[in-house]
C-alpha positions, 0 to 999 in steps of 0.5 A: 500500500503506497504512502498517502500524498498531500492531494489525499488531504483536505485542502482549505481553498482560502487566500488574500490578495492586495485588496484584502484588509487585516480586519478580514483577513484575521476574521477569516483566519478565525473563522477558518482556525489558521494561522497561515493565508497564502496572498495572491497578486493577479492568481499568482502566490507572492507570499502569506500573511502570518497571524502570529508573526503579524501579531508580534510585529504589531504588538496588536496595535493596527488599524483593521483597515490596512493592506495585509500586504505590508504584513506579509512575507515572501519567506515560505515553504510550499508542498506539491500535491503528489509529496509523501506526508512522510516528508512533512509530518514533522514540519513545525508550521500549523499550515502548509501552502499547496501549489502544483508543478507549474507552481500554480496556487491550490489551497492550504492543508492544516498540519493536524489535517495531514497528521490524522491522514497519516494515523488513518492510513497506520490504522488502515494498514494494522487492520489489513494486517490483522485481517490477512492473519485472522483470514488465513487458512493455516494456524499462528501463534506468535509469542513475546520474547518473554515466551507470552503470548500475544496472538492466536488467530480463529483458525489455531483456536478452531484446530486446538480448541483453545479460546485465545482470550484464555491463552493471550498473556499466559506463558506458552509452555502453561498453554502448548508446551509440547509446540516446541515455539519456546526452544525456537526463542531460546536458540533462534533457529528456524524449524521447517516443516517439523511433524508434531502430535499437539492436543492429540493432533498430527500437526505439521508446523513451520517454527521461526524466530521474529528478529528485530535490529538483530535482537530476537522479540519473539518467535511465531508458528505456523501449522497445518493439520495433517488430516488436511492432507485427506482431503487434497485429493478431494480438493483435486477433484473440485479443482478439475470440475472448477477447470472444467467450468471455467472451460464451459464459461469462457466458451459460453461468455459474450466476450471474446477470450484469448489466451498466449502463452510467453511466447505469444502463441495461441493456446486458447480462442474461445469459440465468440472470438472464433466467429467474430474473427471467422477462424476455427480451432486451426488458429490455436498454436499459431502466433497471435499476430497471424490471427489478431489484427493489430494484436499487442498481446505478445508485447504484453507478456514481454513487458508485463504491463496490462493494458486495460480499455484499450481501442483496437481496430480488429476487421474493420471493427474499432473493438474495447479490449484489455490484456492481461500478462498471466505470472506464476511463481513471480514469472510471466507464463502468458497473457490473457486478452478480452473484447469487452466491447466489439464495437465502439458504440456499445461503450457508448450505450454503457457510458450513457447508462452509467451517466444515467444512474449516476445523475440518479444516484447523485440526486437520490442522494441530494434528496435524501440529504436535503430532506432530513432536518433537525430543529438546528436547521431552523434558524432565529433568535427571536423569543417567539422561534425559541417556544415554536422549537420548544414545543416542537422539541416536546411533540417530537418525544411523542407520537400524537398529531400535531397541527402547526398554524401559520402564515404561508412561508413562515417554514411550517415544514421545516418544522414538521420535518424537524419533528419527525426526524427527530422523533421516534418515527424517523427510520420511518417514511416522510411524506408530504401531501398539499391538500391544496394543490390537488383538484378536489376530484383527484383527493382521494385517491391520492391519499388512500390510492386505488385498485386497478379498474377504479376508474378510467385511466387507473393504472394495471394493478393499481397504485398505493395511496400516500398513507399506506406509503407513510405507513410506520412513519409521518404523514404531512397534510400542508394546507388542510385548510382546503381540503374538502368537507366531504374529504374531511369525512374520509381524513376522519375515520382514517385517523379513527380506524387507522385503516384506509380504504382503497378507491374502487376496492373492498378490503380496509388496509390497516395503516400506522401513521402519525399526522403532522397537518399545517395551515394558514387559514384560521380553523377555528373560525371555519369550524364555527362557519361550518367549513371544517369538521369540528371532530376532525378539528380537535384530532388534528389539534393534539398539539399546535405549535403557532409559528408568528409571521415574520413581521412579529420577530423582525431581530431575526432577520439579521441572522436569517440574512446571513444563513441564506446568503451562505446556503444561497451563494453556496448553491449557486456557486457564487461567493456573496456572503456580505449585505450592505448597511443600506439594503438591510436597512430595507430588508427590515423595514419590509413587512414580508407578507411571504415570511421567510420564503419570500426573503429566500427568494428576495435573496436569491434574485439579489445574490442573481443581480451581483454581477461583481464582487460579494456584496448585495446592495440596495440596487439588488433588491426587487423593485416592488420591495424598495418601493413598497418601503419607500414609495416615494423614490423614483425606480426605473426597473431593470430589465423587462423580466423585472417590469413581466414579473411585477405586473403578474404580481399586481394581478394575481393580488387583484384577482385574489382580492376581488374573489375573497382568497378563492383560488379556484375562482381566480384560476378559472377567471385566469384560465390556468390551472390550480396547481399553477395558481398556487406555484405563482402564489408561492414564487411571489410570496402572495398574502391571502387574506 
């Protein structure tokens, strides 16, 4: 196992340049725990800023404002990436600057980074060792130099029916004195296949001493059990059956396979690549290149090297081959080659393939990752996001259901999240439903699915609904405010069962699961007008958990701003990690009828509008934001998909209004869908009141 290298450490992509200040750049040396930041002059590495030797050459009386370039030095040592940590382990620097060959800049790697690399490849390697003995099919003892001793592995416990836990620490000649392994440490000679009856086994057994800077430390044997040696001729025989189906599988096999021996004759063609050459088995004995065209399987077993994935035009076919040298005894005796792939394009299909499931496999996992929360990632420092998380905190020790009310974009599914993954149903299945966004008639059997023939258009065999999909973990009805009272009827004796019943089907299905609902409507005011079912009502409300609007808790906005902006620029790839003075001011003075997901996406929009630098500036922000806090400035939009957006802003709010909050009207009166409405709902952070 080759010595890890300094590209096997994490390296920290970090620098300065002339125009950083010291106030920065000690911030992020802070931020960071280093003490060292390369300085940059147009890409270039012209030296580093040192906080220690910065600190000690201005006896901590400095204006932050400064250059750091006065305080840096040219006086530095770099690593490539391909050095040996070995070479470095025991550099006094807390941190090291990376640069390539061409000494172009790559980051720098902190001296514990590379010293738990190294304990890491040691352990790795004590672990192998460890493994390949206790894997090994023949019986070890080693003992000290005291005659202790200090291993045994599964198999000598297995053949002398000994527990090494008994034995480990307890003098040889107490546990094995007829080994003779003690004689072997007193005189240092080894004894080479010596026959032994020990524990009434005839053993055969290999004795040596373990010598260490010409001191014996211990000796260590190896023994075989002679009655192993019975069963060699069984074990000939399955070898001559494994031969013979290796035989039937490489004549069976899809990819052709040819065998050479050193000196570059046939000595084995398998009848795919009989026919794909269009040869017989006249062609084993010849030389390979009389057969192959463009053959490099006799310089193979000259130069030992495999050569895997290799183009090779072979009868007008540009054929994926590999070859690979066959060693015996440390001796090349031959070479075996394989066409992988006849022709180029099955590579191509396969490499399309495994694109495919690798993009899959990436956003699975995206998924996966972004999914789980915990109430760490629901950020705010107000008194009243605080009791929210106490009280979510509490309901997630439970199984009872919960019902979060709040204005839309306040984060009431952060919060569900939160409670299912950390509560006792979180190995369990997360799902999430939004009562609103799926027409009425659809309802259904999108919660409780249905059996094939329900109706026209039902899938052959039918298709599970969300609860039986949620079964043994949480289910999370979003804007139950709108789902239908004759739903609501059905939603009711699910929870009262806990059986559900298929659409067109005529057995219950017993389901367990716990149900998170939320709304921004007020349910107790359309319980009294008779819109929602007061019974359902009150099994729904076990535990409610009020999530305030933004506009109530605007000391949490400074830290908000600061978390999105992170998580913002970090997505797209963009570095925006700072606000000005001007545009916060703004951001504060906004009532946010959109709560926290307009301000995401306020955020976004702005972090989109830097074209340079790492500063969003009041100019950034939305023109119905600036204007909505000052109304008074003149503001010329920016471009036209500023002024498309804020008219269809203007009139989906007046639609809305004039139909009392009535989506369905408002979709219709529009000519879009419902899905739709509520999509431009969300992306412009509408209030319906």
């Amino acid at each position: 196992m080759e010595s890890p290298t300094i590209s096997d450490v994490k390296v920290i992509k970090l620098y300065v340049d002339e125009k950083t200040t010291i106030g920065e750049a000690l911030e992020m040396a802070a931020q960071n725990s280093i003490n060292t930041i390369p300085v940059l002059h147009e890409g270039k590495l012209i030296g580093v800023f040192s906080v220690k030797e910065f600190l000690i050459k201005s006896h901590g009386f400095y204006d932050p404002a400064d250059s750091v370039i006065p305080y840096s030095t040219n006086n530095f040592n770099v690593v490539y990436t391909d050095t040996d940590i070995l070479k470095v382990i025991n550099h006094n620097e807390s941190e090291l600057v990376v640069v390539d060959k061409k000494d172009g800049f790559i980051g720098l790697v902190r001296m514990i980074d590379v010293q738990q690399k190294l304990l890491e490849v040691l352990h790795e390697r004590l672990e192998r060792l460890d493994a390949i003995v206790e894997a090994s099919y023949n019986s070890i003892i080693s003992i000290n130099d005291k005659g202790i001793i200090d291993h045994m592995n599964h198999s000598a416990e297995r053949l002398l029916k000994l527990n090494s836990m008994y034995c480990l620490g307890k003098h040889i000649k107490e546990v094995l004195p007829e080994s003779g392994l003690f004689d072997v440490l007193i005189n240092g000679l080894p004894q080479v296949n010596v026959r032994a009856t020990i524990r009434n086994r005839e053993l055969l057994i290999n004795r040596c001493p373990i010598i260490k800077d010409d001191k014996i430390i211990g000796a260590i044997a190896v023994f075989q059990d002679m009655t192993d040696l019975n069963g060699i001729i069984k074990e000939l025989s399955k070898a001559q059956s494994s031969l013979e189906l290796l035989e039937t599988i490489m004549e069976s096999t899809y990819d052709g396979i040819v065998v050479v021996d050193k000196g570059g004759y046939i000595t084995k063609l398998n009848k795919t690549y009989q026919e794909f050459l269009g040869v017989g088995d006249e062609a084993i004995g010849k030389h390979v290149t009389e057969v192959i065209d463009n053959t490099r399987m006799h310089i193979v077993t000259k130069t030992g090297i495999p050569e895997i994935g290799e183009a090779q035009v072979i009868r007008g076919h540009t054929t994926i081959v590999k070859r690979v040298p066959i060693k015996q005894d440390g001796e090349i005796v031959g070479a075996v080659g394989v066409v992988m792939f006849r022709d180029i394009y099955e590579l191509d299909n396969l490499m399309n393939k495994t694109k495919q499931l690798e993009r899959e496999l990436e956003q699975y996992k995206k998924k996966l990752h972004e999914d789980k929360f915990s109430f760490d990632d629901i950020i705010g420092v107000s008194p009243a996001i605080e009791q929210a998380k106490y009280y979510a905190s509490r309901a997630a020790m439970t199984t009872s259901n919960v019902l979060i009310t709040g204005e839309t974009g306040t984060g009431k599914e952060l919060f569900a999240k939160a409670i299912h993954y950390t509560g006792q149903r979180a190995d369990g299945p997360y799902i999430k439903v939004n009562c609103a966004a799926i027409p009425a008639e659809l309802l259904e059997s999108e919660l409780f699915g249905y059996e094939e023939g329900a109706f026209t258009g039902a899938k052959r065999g039918g298709k599970p609904g969300k609860f039986e999909m949620a079964n043994h973990g949480t289910i999370f009805l979003d804007e139950i405010g709108d789902m239908p009272v004759y739903m609501q009827a059905k939603l009711l004796r699910a929870i009262q069962e806990k059986e559900i019943e298929r659409v067109g089907g005529i057995k219950t299905i017993k389901v367990d699961v716990r149900i998170i609902a939320a709304t921004n409507k007020n349910l107790e005011l359309m319980v009294k007008n008779g819109e929602f079912r007061e019974d359902l009502y009150y099994r729904l409300n076990v535990i409610n958990i009020n999530i305030t609007p933004l506009k109530e808790k605007k000391e949490d906005i400074d830290v908000l701003v600061k978390h999105l902006l992170h998580k913002i620029s970090k997505n797209m790839g963009k570095h925006v990690d700072k606000i000005s003075d001007e545009a916060m001011t703004i951001l504060k003075s906004y009532s946010w009828p959109g709560n926290i997901r307009e301000l995401e996406n306020v955020l976004e929009r702005a972090i989109d509008m830097v074209e340079y630098g790492y500063i969003v500036e009041e100019r950034h922000l939305p023109p119905y934001i600036i204007q909505k806090v000052n109304p008074r400035k003149n503001f010329m939009p920016n471009d036209l998909k500023d002024v498309l957006e804020q008219t269809e802003r203007e009139v989906l709010e007046r639609y809305l209004k004039m139909n009392k909050g009535n989506k369905y009207k408002t979709a219709k009166m529009l000519n879009i869908s419902r899905s739709t409405l509520y999509e431009k709902i969300e992306k412009y952070n509408i209030e319906i009141n």
